[in-house]
C-alpha positions as CSV (number, residue, x, y, z in Angstrom):
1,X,-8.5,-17.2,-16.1
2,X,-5.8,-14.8,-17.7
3,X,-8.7,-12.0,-16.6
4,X,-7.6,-13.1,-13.0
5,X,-4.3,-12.5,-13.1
6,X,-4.5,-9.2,-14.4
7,X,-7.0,-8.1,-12.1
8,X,-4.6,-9.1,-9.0
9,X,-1.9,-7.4,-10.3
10,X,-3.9,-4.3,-11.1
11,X,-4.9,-4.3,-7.8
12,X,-1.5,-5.1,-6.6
13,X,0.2,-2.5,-8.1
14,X,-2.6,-0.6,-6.5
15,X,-1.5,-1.1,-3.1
16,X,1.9,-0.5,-4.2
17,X,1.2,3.5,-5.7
18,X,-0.5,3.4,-1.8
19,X,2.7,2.3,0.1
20,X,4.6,4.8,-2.1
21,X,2.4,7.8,-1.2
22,X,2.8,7.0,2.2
23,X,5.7,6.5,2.5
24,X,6.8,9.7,0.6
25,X,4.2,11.7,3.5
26,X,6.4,10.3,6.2
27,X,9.6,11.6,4.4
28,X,7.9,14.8,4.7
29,X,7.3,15.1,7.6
30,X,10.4,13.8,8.9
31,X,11.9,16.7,6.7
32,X,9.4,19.1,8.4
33,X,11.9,18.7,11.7
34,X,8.9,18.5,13.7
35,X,8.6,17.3,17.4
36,X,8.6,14.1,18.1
37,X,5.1,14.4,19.2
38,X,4.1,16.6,16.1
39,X,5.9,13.7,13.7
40,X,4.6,10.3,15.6
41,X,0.8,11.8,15.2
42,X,1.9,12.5,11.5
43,X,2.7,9.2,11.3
44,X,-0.4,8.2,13.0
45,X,-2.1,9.7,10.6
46,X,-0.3,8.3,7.6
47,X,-1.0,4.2,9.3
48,X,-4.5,4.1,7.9
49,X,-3.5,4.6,4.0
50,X,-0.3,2.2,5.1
51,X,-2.1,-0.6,6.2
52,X,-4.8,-0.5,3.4
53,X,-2.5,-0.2,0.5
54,X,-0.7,-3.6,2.0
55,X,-4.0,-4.9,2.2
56,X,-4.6,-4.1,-1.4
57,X,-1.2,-5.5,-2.3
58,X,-2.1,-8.7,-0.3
59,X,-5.2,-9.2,-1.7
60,X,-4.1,-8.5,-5.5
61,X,-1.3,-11.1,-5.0
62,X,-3.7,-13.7,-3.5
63,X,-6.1,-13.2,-7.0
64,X,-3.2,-13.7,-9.2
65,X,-2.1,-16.9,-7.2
66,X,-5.6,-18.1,-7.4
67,X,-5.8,-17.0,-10.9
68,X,-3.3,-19.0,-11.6
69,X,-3.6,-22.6,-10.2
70,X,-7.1,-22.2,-12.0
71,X,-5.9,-21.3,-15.4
């Protein structure tokens, strides 16, 4: 199952380019010295790729667990 473990940790490292990217949008903004209005719906805008790049990172993990207690 060494095709497992890979796969997770593609897809883990996945999630992680994700959390970078948006996490590199919010420093932007924040250097944009917007309103707080302006910056909380650029942040609004920014959850969506956040919480589906920890998913990704979640899931990956979770396949390279399972990959390994059945290799």
């Amino acid at each position: 199952m060494e095709w497992m473990i890979w796969l997770g940790a593609g897809i883990s490292i996945c999630g992680l380019a994700g959390l970078i990217v948006s996490i590199l949008k919010v420093q932007k903004a924040r250097r944009a010295k917007l309103s707080d209005d302006e910056l909380r719906a650029a942040v609004q805008k920014v959850m969506p790729l956040n919480m589906g790049a920890l998913f990704l990172s979640v899931i990956g993990l979770m396949i390279v667990i399972l990959g390994i207690f059945i290799g």
